[in-house]
N, C-alpha and C positions, 0 to 999 in steps of 0.2 A: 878308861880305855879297855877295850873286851879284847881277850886274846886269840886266836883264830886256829884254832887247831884242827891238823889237816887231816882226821879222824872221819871230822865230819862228812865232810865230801863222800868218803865212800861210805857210808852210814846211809848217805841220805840216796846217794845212785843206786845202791842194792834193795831200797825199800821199795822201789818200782818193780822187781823182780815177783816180792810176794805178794801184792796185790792181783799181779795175773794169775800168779800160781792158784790164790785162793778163786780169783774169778773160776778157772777152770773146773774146780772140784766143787765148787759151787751151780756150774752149768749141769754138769754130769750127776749130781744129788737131786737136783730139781726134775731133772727128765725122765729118771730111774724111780725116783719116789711117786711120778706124774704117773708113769706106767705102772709100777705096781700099784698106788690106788686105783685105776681103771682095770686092770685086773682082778682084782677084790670088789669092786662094785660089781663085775661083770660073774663073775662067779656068787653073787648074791643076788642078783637080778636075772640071773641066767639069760642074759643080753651079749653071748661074746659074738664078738671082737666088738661091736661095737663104743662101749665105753674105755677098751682098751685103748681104740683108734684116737678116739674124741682125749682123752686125756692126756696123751703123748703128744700130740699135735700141741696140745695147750701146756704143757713142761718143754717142749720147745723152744713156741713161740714166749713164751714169760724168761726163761735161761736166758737166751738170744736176746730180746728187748735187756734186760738188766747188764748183761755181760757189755752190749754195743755200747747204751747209757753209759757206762760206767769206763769205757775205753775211751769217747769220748772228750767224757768232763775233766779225765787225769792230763790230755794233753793241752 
């Protein structure tokens, strides 16, 4: 017989809490790291704004896809 200790309950309610948390800082890493590589290519190609534009858009769209995915599958 397993004993049920009422521990867990909120153990396992609060574990929902850091998964957003990290989705967040995970959104905001991806879209910051997106635009400073297009910044860095743009100042090595001496192509600004344009790869700055083009890589933000794309650390966006990839944050946003993974974060929605991921909001999704937890419910």
């Amino acid at each position: 017989m397993k004993l049920v200790d009422p521990d867990d309950d909120k153990e396992n309610s609060n574990s929902g809490w850091f998964v957003y948390l990290g989705l967040g800082t995970q959104l905001a890493i991806t879209v910051t790291g997106m635009a400073f590589l297009g910044y860095w290519l743009d100042r090595k190609y001496n192509s600004e704004p344009l790869l700055t534009v083009i890589c933000s858009f794309l650390g966006i769209t990839v944050g946003l896809y993974n974060f929605i995915k991921t909001v999704l599958k937890s419910k």
